[in-house]
PDB file of N, H, CA, C and O in Angstrom:
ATOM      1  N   UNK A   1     152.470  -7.803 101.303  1.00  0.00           N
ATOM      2  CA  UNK A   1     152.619  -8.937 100.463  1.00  0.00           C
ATOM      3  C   UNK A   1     154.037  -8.928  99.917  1.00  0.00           C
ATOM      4  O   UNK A   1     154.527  -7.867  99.530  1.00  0.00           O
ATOM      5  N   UNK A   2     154.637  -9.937  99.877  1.00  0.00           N
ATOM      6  H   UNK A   2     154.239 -10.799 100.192  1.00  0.00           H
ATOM      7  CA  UNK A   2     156.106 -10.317  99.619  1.00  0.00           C
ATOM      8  C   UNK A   2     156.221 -11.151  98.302  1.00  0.00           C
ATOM      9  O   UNK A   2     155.733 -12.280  98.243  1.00  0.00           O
ATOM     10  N   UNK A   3     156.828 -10.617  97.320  1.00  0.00           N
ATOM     11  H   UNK A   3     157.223  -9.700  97.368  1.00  0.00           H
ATOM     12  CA  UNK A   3     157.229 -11.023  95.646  1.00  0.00           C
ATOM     13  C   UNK A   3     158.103 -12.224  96.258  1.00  0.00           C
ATOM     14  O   UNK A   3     159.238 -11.904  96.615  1.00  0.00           O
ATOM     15  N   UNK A   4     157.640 -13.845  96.460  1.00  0.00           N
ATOM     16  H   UNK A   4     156.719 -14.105  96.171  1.00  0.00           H
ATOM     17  CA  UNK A   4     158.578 -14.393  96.464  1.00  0.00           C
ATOM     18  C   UNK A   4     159.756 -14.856  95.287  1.00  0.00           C
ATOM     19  O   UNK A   4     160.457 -15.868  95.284  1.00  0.00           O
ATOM     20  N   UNK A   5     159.712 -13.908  94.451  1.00  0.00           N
ATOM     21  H   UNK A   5     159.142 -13.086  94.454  1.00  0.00           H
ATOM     22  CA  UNK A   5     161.320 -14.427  93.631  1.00  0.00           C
ATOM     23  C   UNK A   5     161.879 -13.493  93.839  1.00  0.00           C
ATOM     24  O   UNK A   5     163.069 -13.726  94.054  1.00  0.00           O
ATOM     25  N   UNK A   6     161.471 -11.916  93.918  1.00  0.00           N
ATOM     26  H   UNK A   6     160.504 -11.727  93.743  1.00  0.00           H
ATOM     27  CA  UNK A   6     162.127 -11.001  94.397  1.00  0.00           C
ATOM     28  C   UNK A   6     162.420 -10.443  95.635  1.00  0.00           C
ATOM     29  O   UNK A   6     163.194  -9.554  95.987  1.00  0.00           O
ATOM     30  N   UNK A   7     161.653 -11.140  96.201  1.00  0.00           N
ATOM     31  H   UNK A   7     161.024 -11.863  95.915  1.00  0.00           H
ATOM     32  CA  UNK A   7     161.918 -10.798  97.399  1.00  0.00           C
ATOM     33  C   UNK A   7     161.451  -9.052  98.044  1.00  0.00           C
ATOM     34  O   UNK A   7     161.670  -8.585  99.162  1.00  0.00           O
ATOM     35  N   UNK A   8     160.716  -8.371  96.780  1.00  0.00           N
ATOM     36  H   UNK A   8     160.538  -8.750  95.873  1.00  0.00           H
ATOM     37  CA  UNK A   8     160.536  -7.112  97.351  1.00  0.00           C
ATOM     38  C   UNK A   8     158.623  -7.538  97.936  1.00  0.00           C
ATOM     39  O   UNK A   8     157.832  -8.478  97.845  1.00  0.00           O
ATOM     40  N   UNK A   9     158.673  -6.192  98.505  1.00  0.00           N
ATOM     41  H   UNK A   9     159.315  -5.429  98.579  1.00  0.00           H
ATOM     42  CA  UNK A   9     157.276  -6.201  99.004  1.00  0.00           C
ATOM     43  C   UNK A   9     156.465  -5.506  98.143  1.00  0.00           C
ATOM     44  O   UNK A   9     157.130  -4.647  97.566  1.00  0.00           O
ATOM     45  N   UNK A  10     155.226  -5.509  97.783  1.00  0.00           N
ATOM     46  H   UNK A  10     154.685  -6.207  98.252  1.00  0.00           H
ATOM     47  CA  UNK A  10     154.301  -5.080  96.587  1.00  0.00           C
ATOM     48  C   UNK A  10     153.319  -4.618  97.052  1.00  0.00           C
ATOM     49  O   UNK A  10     152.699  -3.740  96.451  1.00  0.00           O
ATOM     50  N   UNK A  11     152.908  -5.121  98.306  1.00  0.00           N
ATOM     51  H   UNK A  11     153.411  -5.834  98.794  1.00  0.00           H
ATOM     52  CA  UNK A  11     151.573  -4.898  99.047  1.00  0.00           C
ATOM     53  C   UNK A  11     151.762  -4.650 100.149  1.00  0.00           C
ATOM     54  O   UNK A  11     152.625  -5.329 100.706  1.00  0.00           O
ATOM     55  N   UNK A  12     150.949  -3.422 101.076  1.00  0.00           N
ATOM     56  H   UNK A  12     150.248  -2.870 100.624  1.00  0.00           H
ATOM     57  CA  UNK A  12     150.669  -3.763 102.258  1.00  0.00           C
ATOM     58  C   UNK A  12     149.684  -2.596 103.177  1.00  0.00           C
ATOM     59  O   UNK A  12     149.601  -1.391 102.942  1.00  0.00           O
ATOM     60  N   UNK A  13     149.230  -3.100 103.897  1.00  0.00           N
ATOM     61  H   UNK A  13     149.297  -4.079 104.088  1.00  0.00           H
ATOM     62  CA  UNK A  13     148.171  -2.300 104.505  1.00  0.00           C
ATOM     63  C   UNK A  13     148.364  -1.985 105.889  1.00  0.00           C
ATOM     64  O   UNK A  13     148.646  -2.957 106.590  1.00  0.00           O
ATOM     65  N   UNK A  14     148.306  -1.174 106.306  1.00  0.00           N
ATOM     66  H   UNK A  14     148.077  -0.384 105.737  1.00  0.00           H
ATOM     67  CA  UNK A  14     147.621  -0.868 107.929  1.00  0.00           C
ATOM     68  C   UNK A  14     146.668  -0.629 108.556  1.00  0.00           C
ATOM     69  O   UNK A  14     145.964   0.319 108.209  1.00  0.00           O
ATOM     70  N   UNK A  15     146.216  -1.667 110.065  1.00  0.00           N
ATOM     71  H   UNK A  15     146.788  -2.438 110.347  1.00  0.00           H
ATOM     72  CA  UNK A  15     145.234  -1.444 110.408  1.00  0.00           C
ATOM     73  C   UNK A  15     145.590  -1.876 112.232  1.00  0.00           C
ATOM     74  O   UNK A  15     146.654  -2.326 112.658  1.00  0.00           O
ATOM     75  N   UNK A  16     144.692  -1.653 112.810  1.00  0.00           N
ATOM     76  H   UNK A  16     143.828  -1.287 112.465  1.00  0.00           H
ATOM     77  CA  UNK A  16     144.766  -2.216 114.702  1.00  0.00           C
ATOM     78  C   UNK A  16     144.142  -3.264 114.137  1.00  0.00           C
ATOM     79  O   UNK A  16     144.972  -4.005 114.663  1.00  0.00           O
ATOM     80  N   UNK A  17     143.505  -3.956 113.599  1.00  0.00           N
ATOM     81  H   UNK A  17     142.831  -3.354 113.172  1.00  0.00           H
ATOM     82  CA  UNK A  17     142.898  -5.370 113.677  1.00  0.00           C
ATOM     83  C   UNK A  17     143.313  -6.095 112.134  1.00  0.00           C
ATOM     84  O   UNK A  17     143.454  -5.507 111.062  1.00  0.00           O
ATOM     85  N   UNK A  18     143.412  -7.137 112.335  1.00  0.00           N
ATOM     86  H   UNK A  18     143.298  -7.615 113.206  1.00  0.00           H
ATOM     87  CA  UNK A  18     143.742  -8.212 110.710  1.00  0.00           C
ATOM     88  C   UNK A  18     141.823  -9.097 110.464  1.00  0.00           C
ATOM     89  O   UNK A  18     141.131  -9.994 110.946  1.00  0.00           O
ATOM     90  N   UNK A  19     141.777  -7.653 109.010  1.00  0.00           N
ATOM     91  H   UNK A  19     142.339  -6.925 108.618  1.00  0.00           H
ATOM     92  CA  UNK A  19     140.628  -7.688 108.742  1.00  0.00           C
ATOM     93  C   UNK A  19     140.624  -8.598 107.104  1.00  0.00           C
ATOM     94  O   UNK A  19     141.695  -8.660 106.501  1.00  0.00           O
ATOM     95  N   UNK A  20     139.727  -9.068 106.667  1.00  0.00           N
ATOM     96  H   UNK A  20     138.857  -9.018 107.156  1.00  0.00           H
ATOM     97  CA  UNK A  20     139.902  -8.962 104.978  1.00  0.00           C
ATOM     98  C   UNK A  20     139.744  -7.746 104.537  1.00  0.00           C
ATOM     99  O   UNK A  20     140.204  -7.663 103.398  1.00  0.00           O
ATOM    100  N   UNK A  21     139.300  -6.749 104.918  1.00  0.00           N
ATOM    101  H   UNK A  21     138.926  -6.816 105.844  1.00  0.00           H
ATOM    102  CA  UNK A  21     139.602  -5.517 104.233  1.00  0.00           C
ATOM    103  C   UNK A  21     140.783  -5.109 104.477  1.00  0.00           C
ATOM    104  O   UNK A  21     140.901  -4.019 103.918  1.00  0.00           O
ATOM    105  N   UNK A  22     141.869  -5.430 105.089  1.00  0.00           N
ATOM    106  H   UNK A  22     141.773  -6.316 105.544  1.00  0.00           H
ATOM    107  CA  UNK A  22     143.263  -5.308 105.237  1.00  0.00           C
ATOM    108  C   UNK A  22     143.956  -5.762 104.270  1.00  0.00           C
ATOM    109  O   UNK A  22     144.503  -5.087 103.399  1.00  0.00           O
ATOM    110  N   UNK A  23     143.965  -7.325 104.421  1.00  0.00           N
ATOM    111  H   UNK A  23     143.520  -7.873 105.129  1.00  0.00           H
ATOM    112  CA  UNK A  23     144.578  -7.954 103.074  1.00  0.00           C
ATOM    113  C   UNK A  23     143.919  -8.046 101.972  1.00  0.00           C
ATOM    114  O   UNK A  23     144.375  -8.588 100.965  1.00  0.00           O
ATOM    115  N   UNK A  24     142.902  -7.580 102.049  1.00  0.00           N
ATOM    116  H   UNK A  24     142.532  -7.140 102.867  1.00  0.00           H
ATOM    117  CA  UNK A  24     142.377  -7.471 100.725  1.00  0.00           C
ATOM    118  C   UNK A  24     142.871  -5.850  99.572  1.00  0.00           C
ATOM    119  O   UNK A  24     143.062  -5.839  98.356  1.00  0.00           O
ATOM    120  N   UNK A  25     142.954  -4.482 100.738  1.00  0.00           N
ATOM    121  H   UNK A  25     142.798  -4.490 101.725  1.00  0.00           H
ATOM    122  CA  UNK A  25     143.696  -3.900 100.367  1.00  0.00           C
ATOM    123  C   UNK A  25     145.187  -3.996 100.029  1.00  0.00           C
ATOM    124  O   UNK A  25     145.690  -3.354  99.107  1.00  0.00           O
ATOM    125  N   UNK A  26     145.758  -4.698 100.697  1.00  0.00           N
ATOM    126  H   UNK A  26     145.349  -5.219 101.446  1.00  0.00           H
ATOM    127  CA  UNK A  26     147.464  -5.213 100.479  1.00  0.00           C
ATOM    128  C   UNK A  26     147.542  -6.031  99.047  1.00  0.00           C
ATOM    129  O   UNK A  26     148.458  -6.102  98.227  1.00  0.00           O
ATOM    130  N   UNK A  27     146.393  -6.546  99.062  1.00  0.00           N
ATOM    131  H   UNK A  27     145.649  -6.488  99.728  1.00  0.00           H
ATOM    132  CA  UNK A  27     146.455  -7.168  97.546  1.00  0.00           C
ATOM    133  C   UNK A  27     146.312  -6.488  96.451  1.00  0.00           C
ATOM    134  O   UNK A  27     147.131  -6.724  95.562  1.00  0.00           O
ATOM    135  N   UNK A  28     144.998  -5.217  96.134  1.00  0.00           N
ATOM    136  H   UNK A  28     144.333  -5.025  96.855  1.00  0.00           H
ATOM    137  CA  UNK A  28     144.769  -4.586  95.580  1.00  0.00           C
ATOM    138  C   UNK A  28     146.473  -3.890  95.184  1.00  0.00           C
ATOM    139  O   UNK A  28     147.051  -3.924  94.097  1.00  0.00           O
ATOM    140  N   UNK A  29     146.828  -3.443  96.167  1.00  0.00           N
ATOM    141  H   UNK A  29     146.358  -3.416  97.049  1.00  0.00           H
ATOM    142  CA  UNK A  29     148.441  -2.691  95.645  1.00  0.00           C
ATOM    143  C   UNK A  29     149.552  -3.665  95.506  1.00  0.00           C
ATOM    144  O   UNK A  29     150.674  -3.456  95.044  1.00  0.00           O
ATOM    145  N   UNK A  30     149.147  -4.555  95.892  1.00  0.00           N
ATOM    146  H   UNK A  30     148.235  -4.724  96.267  1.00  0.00           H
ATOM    147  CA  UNK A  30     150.114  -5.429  94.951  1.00  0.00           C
ATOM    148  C   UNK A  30     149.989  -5.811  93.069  1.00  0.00           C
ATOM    149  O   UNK A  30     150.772  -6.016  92.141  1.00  0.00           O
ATOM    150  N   UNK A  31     148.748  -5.749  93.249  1.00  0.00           N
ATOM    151  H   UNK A  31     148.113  -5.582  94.003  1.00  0.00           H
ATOM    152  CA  UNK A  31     147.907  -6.282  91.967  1.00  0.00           C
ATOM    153  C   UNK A  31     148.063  -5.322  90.798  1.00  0.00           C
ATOM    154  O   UNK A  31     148.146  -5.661  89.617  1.00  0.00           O
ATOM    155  N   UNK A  32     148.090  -4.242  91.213  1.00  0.00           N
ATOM    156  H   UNK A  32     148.023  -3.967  92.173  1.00  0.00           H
ATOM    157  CA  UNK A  32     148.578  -2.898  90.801  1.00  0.00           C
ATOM    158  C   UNK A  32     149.869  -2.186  90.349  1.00  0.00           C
ATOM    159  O   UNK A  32     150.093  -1.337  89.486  1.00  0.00           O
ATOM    160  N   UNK A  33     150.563  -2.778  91.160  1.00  0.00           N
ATOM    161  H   UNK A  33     150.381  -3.467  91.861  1.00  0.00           H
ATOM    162  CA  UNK A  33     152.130  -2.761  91.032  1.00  0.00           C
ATOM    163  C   UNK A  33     152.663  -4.019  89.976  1.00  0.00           C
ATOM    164  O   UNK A  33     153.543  -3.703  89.176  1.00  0.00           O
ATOM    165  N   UNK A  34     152.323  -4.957  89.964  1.00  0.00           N
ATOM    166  H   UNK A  34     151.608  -5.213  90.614  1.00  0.00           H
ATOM    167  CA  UNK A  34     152.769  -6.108  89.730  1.00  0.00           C
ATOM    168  C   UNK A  34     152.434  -6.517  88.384  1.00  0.00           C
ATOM    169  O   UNK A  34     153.086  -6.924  87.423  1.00  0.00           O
ATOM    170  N   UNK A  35     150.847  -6.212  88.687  1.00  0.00           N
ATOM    171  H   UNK A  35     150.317  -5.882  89.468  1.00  0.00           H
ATOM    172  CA  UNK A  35     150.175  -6.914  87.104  1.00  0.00           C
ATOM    173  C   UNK A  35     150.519  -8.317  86.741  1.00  0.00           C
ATOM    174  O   UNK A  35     151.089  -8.718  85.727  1.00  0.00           O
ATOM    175  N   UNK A  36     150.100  -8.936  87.682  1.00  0.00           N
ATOM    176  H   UNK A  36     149.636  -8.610  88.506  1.00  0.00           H
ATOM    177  CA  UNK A  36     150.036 -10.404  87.586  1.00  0.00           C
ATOM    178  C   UNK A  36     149.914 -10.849  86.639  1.00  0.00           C
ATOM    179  O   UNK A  36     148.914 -10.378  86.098  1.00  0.00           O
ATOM    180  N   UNK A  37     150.627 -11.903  85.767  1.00  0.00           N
ATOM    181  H   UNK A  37     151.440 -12.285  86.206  1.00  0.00           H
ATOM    182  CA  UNK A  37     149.501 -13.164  84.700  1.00  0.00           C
ATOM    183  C   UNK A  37     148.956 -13.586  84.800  1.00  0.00           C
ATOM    184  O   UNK A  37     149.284 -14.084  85.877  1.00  0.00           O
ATOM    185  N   UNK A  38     147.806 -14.131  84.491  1.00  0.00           N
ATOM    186  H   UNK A  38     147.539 -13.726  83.616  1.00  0.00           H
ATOM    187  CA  UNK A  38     146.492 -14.669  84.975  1.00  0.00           C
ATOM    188  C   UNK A  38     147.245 -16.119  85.450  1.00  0.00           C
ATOM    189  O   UNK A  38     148.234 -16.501  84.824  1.00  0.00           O
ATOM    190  N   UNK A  39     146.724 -16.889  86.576  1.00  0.00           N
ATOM    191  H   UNK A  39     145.920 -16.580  87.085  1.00  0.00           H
ATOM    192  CA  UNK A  39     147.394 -18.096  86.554  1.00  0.00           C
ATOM    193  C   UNK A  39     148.545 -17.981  87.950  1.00  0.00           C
ATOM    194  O   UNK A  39     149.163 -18.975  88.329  1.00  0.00           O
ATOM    195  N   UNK A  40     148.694 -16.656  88.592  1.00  0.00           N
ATOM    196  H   UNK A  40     148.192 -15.848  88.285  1.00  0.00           H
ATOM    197  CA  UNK A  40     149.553 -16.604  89.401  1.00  0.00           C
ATOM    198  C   UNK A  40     149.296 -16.839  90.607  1.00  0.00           C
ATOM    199  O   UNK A  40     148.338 -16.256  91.116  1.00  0.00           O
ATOM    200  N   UNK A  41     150.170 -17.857  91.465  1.00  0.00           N
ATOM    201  H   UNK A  41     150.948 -18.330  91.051  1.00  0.00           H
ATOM    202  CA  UNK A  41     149.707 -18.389  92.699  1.00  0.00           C
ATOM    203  C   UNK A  41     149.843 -17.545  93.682  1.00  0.00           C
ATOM    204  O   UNK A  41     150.913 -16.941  93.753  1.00  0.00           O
ATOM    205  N   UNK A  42     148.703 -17.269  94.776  1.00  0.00           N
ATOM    206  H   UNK A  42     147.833 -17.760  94.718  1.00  0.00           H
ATOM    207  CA  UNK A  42     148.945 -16.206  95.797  1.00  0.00           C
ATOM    208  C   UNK A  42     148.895 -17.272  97.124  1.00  0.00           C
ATOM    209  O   UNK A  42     147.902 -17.973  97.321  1.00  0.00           O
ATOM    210  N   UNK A  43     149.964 -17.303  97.916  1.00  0.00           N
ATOM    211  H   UNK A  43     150.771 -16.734  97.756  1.00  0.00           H
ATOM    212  CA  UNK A  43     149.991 -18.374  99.195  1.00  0.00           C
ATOM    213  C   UNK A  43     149.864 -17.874 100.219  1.00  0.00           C
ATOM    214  O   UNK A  43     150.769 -17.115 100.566  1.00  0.00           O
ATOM    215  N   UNK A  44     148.861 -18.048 101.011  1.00  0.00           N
ATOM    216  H   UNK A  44     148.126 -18.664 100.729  1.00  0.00           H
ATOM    217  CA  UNK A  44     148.533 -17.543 102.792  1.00  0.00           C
ATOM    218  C   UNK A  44     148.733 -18.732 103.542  1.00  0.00           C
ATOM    219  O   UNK A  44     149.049 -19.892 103.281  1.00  0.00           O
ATOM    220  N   UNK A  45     148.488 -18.166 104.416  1.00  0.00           N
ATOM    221  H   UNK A  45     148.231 -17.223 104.628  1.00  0.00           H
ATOM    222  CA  UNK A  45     148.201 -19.002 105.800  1.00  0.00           C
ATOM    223  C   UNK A  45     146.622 -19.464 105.876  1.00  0.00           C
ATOM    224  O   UNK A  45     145.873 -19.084 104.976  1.00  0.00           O
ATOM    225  N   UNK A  46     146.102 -20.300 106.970  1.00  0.00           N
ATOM    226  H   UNK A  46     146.711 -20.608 107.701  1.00  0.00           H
ATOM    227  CA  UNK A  46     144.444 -20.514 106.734  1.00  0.00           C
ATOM    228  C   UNK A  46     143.595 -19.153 107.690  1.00  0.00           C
ATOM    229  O   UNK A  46     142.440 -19.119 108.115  1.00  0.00           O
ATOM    230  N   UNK A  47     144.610 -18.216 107.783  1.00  0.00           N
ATOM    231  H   UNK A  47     145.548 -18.243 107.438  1.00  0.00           H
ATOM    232  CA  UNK A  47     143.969 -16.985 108.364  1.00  0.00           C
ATOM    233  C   UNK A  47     142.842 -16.635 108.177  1.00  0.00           C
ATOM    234  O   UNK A  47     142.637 -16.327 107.003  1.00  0.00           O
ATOM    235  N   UNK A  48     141.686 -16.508 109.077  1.00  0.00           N
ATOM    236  H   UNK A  48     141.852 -16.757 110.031  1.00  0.00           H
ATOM    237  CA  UNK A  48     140.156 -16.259 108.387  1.00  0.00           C
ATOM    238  C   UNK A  48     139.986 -14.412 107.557  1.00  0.00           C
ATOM    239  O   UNK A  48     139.071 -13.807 106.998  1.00  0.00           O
ATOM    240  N   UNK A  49     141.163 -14.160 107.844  1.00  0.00           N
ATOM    241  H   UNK A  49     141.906 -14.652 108.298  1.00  0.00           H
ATOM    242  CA  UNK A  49     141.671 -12.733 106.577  1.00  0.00           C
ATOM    243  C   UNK A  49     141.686 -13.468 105.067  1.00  0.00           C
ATOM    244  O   UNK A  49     141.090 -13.073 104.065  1.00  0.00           O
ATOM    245  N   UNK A  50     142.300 -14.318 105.160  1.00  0.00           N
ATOM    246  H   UNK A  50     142.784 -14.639 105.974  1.00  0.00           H
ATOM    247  CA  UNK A  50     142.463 -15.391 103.590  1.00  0.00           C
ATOM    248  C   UNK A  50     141.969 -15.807 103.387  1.00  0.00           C
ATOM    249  O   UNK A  50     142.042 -16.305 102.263  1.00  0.00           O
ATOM    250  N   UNK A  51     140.769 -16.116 104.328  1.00  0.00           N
ATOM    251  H   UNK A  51     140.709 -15.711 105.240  1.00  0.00           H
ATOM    252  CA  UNK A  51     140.094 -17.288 103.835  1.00  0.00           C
ATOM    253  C   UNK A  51     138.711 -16.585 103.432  1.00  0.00           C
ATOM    254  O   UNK A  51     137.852 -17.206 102.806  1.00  0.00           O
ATOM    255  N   UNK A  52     138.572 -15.444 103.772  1.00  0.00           N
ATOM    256  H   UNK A  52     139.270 -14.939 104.281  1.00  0.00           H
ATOM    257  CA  UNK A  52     137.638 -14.716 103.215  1.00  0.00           C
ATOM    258  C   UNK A  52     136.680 -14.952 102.110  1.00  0.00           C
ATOM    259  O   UNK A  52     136.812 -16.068 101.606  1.00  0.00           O
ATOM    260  N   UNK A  53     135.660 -14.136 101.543  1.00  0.00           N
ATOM    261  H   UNK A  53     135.553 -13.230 101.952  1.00  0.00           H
ATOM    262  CA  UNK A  53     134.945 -14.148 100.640  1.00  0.00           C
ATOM    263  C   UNK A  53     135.535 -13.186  99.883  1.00  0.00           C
ATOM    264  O   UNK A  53     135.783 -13.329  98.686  1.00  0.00           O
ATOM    265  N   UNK A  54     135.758 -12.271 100.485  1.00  0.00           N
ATOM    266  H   UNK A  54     135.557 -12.156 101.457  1.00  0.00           H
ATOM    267  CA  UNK A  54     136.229 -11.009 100.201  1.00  0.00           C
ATOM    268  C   UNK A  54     137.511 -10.972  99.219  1.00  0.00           C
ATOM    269  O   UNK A  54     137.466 -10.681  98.024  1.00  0.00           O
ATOM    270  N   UNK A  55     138.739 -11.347 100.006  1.00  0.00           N
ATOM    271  H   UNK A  55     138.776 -11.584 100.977  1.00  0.00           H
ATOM    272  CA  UNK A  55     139.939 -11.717  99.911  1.00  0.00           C
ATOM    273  C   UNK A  55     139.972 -12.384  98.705  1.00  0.00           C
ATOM    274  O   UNK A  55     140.270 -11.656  97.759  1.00  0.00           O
ATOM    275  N   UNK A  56     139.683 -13.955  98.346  1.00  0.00           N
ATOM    276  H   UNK A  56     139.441 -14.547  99.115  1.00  0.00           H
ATOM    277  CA  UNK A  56     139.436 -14.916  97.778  1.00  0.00           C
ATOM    278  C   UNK A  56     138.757 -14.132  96.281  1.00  0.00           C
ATOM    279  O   UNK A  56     139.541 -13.743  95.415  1.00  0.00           O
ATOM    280  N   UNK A  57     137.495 -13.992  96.138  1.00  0.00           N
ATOM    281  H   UNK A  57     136.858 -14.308  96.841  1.00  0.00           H
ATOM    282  CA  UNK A  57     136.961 -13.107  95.055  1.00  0.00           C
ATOM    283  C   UNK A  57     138.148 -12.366  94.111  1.00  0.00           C
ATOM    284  O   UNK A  57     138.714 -12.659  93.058  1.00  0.00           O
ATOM    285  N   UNK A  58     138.225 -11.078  95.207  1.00  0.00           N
ATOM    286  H   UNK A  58     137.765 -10.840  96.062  1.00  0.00           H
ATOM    287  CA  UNK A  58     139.646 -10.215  94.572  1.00  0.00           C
ATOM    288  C   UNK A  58     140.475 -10.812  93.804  1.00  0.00           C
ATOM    289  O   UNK A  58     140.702 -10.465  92.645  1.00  0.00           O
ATOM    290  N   UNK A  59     141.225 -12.170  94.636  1.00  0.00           N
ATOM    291  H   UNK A  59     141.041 -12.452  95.577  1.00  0.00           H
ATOM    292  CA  UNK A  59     142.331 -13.000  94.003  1.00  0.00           C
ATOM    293  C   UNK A  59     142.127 -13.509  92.532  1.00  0.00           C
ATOM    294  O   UNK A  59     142.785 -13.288  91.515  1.00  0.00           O
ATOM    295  N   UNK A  60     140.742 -14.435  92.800  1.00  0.00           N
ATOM    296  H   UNK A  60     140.208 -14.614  93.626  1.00  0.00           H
ATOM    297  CA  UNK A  60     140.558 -15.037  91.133  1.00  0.00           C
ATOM    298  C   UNK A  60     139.475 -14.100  90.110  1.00  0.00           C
ATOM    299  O   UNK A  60     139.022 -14.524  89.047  1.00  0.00           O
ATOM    300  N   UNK A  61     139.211 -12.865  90.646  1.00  0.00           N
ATOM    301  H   UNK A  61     139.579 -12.521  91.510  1.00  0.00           H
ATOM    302  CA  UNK A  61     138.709 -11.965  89.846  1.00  0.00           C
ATOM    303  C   UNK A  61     139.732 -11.595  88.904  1.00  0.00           C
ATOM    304  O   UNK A  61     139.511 -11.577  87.693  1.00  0.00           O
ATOM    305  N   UNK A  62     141.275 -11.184  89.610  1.00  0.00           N
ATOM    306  H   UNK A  62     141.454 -11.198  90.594  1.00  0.00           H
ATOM    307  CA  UNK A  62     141.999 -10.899  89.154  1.00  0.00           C
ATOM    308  C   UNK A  62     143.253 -11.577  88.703  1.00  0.00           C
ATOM    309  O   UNK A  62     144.424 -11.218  88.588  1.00  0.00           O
ATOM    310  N   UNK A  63     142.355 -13.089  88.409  1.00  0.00           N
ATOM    311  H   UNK A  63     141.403 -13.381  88.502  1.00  0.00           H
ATOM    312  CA  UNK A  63     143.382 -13.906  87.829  1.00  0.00           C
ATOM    313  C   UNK A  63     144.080 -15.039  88.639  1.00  0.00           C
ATOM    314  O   UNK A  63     144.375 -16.184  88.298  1.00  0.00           O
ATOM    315  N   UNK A  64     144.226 -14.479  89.631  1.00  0.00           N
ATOM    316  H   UNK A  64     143.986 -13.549  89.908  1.00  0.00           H
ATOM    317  CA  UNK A  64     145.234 -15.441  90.864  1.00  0.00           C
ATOM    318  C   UNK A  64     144.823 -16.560  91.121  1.00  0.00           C
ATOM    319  O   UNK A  64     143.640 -16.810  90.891  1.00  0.00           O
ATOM    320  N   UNK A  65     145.414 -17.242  91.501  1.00  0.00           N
ATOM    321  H   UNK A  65     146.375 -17.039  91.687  1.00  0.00           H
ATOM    322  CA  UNK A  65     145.397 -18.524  91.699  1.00  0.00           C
ATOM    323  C   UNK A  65     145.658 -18.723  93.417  1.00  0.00           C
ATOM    324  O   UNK A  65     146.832 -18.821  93.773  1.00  0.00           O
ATOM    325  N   UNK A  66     144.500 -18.788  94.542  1.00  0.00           N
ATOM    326  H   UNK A  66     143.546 -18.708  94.252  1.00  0.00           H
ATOM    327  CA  UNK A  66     144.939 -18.414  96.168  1.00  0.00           C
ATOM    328  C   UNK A  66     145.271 -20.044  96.199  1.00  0.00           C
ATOM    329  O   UNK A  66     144.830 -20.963  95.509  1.00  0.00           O
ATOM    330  N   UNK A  67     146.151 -20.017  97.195  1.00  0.00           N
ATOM    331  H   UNK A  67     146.509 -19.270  97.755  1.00  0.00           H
ATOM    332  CA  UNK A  67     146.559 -21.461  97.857  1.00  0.00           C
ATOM    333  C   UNK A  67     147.237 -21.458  98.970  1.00  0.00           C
ATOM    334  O   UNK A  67     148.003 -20.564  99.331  1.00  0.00           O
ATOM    335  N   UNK A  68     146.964 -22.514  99.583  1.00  0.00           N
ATOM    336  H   UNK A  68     146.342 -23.240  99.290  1.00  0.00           H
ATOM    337  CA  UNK A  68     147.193 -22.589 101.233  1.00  0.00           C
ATOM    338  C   UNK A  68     147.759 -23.752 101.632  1.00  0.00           C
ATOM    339  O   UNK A  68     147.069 -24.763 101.496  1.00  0.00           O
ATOM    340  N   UNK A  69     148.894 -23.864 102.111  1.00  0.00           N
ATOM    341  H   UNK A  69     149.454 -23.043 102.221  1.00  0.00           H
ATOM    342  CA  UNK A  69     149.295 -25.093 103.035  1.00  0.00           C
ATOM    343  C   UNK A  69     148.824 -25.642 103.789  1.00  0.00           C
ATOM    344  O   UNK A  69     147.826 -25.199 104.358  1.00  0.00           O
ATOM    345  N   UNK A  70     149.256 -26.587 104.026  1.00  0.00           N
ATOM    346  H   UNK A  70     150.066 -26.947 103.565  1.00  0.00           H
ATOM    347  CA  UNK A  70     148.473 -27.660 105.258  1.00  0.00           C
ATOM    348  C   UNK A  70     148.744 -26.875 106.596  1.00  0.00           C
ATOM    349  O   UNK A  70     149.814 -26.366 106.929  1.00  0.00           O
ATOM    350  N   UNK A  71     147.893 -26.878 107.099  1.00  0.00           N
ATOM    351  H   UNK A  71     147.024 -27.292 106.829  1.00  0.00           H
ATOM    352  CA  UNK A  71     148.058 -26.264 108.429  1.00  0.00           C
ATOM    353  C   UNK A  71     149.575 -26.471 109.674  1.00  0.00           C
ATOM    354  O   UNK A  71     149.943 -27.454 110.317  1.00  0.00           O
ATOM    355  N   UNK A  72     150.003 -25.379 109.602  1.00  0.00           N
ATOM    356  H   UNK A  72     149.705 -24.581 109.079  1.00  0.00           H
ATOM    357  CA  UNK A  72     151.460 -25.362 110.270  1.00  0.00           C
ATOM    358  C   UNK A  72     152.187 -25.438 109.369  1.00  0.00           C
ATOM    359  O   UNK A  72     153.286 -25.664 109.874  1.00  0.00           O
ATOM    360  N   UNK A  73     152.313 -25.383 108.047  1.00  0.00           N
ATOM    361  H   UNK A  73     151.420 -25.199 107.636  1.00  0.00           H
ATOM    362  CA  UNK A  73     153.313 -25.416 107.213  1.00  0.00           C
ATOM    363  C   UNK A  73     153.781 -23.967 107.161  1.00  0.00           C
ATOM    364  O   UNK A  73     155.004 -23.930 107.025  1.00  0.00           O
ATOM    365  N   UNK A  74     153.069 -22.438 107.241  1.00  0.00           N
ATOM    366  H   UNK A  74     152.076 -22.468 107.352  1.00  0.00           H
ATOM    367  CA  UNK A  74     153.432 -21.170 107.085  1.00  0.00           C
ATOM    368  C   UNK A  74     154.165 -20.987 108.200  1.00  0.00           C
ATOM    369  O   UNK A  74     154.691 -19.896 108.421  1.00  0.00           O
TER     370      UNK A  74
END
């Protein structure tokens, strides 16, 4: 996961397959590092990793705000 004003990275996971338990871990250490304000926008792609139950939950459990472009915009 990429701090877009800073440009550093906050999150990220490894795996052979792009799971929601992937980005859902990449979020967790971002979330962690970062300490979001409640209210903070998290932007994906319509990746069925993002689009999760999983994924999604995490985000506005912990405040975030998930949002997604129109398709082909990422």
């Amino acid at each position: 996961m990429l701090d877009t004003y800073s440009r550093r990275v906050v999150g990220w996971s490894i795996d052979s397959t792009q799971t929601a338990a992937l980005v859902t871990n990449a979020l967790g250490m971002a979330i962690s590092k970062r300490s979001p304000e409640s209210g903070t926008i998290i932007h994906s792609d319509h990746g069925v990793q993002f689009t999760s139950w999983a994924f999604t939950d995490r985000a506005r459990k912990s405040g975030l705000v998930p949002s997604m472009g129109s398709i082909g915009d990422c």
